[in-house]
N, C-alpha and C positions, 0 to 999 in steps of 0.2 A: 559254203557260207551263207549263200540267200538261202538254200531251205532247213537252214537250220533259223534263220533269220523269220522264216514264213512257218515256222514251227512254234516261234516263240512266240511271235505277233496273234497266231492260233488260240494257242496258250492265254494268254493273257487276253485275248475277245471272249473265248468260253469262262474265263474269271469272273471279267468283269459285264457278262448279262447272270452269272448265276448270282450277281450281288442284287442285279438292279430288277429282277425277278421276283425279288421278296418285298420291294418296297410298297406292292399296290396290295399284296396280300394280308387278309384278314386276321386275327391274332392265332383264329381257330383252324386258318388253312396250315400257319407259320406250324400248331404246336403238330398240325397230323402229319406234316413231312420231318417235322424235326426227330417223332413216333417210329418215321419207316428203320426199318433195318440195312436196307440199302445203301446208306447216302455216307457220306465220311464224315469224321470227325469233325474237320475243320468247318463244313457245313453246315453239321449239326449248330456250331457253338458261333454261326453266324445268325443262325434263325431265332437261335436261344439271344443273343445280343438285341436282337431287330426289334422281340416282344419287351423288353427292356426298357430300350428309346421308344415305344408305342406308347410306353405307361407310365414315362417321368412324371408326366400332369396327374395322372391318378394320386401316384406316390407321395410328392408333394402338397396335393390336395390333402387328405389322409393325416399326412404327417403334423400340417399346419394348423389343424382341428384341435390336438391337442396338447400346442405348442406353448399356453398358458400355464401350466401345472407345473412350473419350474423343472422341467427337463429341456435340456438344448436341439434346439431345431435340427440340429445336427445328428444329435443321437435316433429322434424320433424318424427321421427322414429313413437312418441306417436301417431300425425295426422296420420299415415298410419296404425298404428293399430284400429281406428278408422273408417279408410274408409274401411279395411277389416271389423271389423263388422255392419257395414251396410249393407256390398256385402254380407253376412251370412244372415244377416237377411230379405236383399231384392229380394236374387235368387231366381228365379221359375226353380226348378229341371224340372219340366215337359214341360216347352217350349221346351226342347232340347236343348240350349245353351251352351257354353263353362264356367267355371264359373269361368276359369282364364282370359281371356278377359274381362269380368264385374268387376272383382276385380281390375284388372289393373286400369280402368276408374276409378272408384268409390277412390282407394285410391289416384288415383294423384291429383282426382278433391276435396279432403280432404284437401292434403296438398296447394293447392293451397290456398285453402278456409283460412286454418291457414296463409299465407300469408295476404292475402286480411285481415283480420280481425284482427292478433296481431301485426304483425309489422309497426307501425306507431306510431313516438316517443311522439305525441302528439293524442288526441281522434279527429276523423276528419270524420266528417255525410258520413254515406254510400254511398250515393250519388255521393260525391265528390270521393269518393276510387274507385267506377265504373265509372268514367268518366272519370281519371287517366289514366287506359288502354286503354280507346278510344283514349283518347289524346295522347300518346306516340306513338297508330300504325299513326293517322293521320300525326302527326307530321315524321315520318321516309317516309310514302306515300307521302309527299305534298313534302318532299326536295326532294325525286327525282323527280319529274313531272317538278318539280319549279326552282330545279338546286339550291335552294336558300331555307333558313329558312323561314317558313311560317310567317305572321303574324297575330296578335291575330286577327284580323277583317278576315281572310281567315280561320282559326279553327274553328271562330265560325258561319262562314256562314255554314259550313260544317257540324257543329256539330247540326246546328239548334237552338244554344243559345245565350246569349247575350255575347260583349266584357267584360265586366264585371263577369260573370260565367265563362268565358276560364281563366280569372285572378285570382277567386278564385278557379279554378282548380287545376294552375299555382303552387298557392300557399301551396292547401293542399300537391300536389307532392312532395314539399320538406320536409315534414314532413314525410315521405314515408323514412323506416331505410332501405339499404341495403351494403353489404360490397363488394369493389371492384376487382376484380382479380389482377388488380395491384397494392392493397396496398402493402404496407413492410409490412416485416415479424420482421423487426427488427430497432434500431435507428441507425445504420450505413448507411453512404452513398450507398454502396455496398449492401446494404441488399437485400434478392432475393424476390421476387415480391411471391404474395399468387398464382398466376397461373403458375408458376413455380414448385410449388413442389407438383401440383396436382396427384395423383394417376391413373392410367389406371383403368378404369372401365370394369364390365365384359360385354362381348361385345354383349353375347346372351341374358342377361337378358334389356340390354339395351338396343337392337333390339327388342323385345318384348314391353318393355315399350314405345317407341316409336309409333311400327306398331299397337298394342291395342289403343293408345291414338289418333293417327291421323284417326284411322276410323271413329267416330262420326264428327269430323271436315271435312272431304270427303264426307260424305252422306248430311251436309247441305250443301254446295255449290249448285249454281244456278247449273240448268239440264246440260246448254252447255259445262260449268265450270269443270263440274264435266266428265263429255264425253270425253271432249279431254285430261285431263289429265289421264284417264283410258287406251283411247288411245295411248296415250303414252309410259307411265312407263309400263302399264300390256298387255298391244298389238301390243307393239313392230313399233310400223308405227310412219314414220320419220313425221317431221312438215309437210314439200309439201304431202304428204299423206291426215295428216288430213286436213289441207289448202283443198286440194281438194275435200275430204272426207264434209264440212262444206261451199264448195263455199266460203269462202272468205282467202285472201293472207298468205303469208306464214308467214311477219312481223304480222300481224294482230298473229295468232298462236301464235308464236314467244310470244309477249306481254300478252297474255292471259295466257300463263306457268307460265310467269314470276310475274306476279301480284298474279295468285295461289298460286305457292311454297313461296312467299317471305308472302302471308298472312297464309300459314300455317304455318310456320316457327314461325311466331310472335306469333298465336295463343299458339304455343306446349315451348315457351320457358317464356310466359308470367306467372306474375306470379300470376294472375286472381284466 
């Protein structure tokens, strides 16, 4: 009876240091043993558990961003647990990669996904929900160039489609549910507006989510595009720099910032 007693007490000390052995490790150590072939099931899906609780705050974070657009905080939290396990199941420990960076990506481009695909009040062809967001950056590009609201025959030259398809474009967009920062909050005249009693966000995790999510959108920009605004922001050289730097003017420069930051902007707030 004791060494069945001194068996169990065994048992259960080897348990419980294999629990408390994961708690100082790293998310990148957590995924390359949860990788090995060796270890058991139940381990595996303690490590897979561990990276989970590591990135509640991420999730949340992520989630909370864009938690105004009339879907429930709830749902949008669910799509980010979602895109965390994808990021679980799609890391390669052994590239050497960050595997909070990838997660960041993976869960925003989730919740986006959950955009794109539930909130629309009516069913409305995929199609037409991809071309929505072309149409919306075209439409905000073409009034300033234009000084003036584009019209449908100048969207759809642009778009490469018929006046007819920018129409039924037009048209799926308003089917498109979103909730406005300046609705009321309430039926009084007075009532304070939904962006009014927004909450301060935390600034580091939203700094993170940010600078994770605009790097894939910076490596695809055309070579020169991507050059001078590296230029820039990470090397410190004023426009007549790079103007010089690139042979051509300083307005030229000038313009070229400004068509980047204003398409990356649209990219990172869309809700694609």
């Amino acid at each position: 009876m004791a060494a069945q007693d001194s068996v169990c007490e065994i048992g259960d000390f080897s348990e419980l240091a294999a629990t408390r052995d994961i708690t100082g490790m790293t998310a990148e150590e957590l995924l390359a043993e949860a990788a090995r072939a060796d270890i058991g099931e139940a381990r595996r899906e303690r490590l897979r558990e561990r990276i989970v609780e590591m990135h509640r705050p991420l999730a949340m974070e992520i989630a909370r961003r864009y938690r105004y657009r009339g879907e429930p905080l709830e749902d949008l939290l669910q799509a980010a647990y979602v895109g965390l396990m994808k990021a679980i199941n799609g890391f390669d420990p052994e590239l050497g990669n960050a595997f909070r960076g990838y997660a960041v990506v993976t869960m925003t481009g989730e919740v986006k996904r959950h955009f794109r695909d539930r909130t629309w009040a009516i069913r409305v062809p995929r199609l037409y929900q991809e071309r929505r967001s072309e149409l919306n950056r075209l439409v905000a590009d073409l009034s300033q160039v234009l000084g003036r609201s584009p019209t449908v025959a100048e969207l759809a030259e642009k778009m490469g489609i018929s006046d007819e398809e920018v129409l039924l474009t037009l048209d799926a967009s308003a089917a498109y549910s979103t909730l406005s920062l300046d609705a009321p909050l309430g039926a009084d005249d007075d009532a304070a507006a939904l962006g009014d009693v927004i909450p301060e966000d935390d600034d580091a995790l939203s700094t993170l989510v940010d600078r994770e999510a605009v790097k894939p959108l910076i490596d695809s920009l055309p070579p020169r595009e991507k050059n001078i605004l590296l230029l820039r922001f990470f090397g410190n050289m004023t426009q007549a720099e790079i103007a010089a730097e690139f042979d051509i003017s300083q307005m030229h420069v000038s313009r070229i910032l400004r068509k980047v930051l204003d398409g990356l902007r649209t990219e990172l707030v869309s809700g694609r």
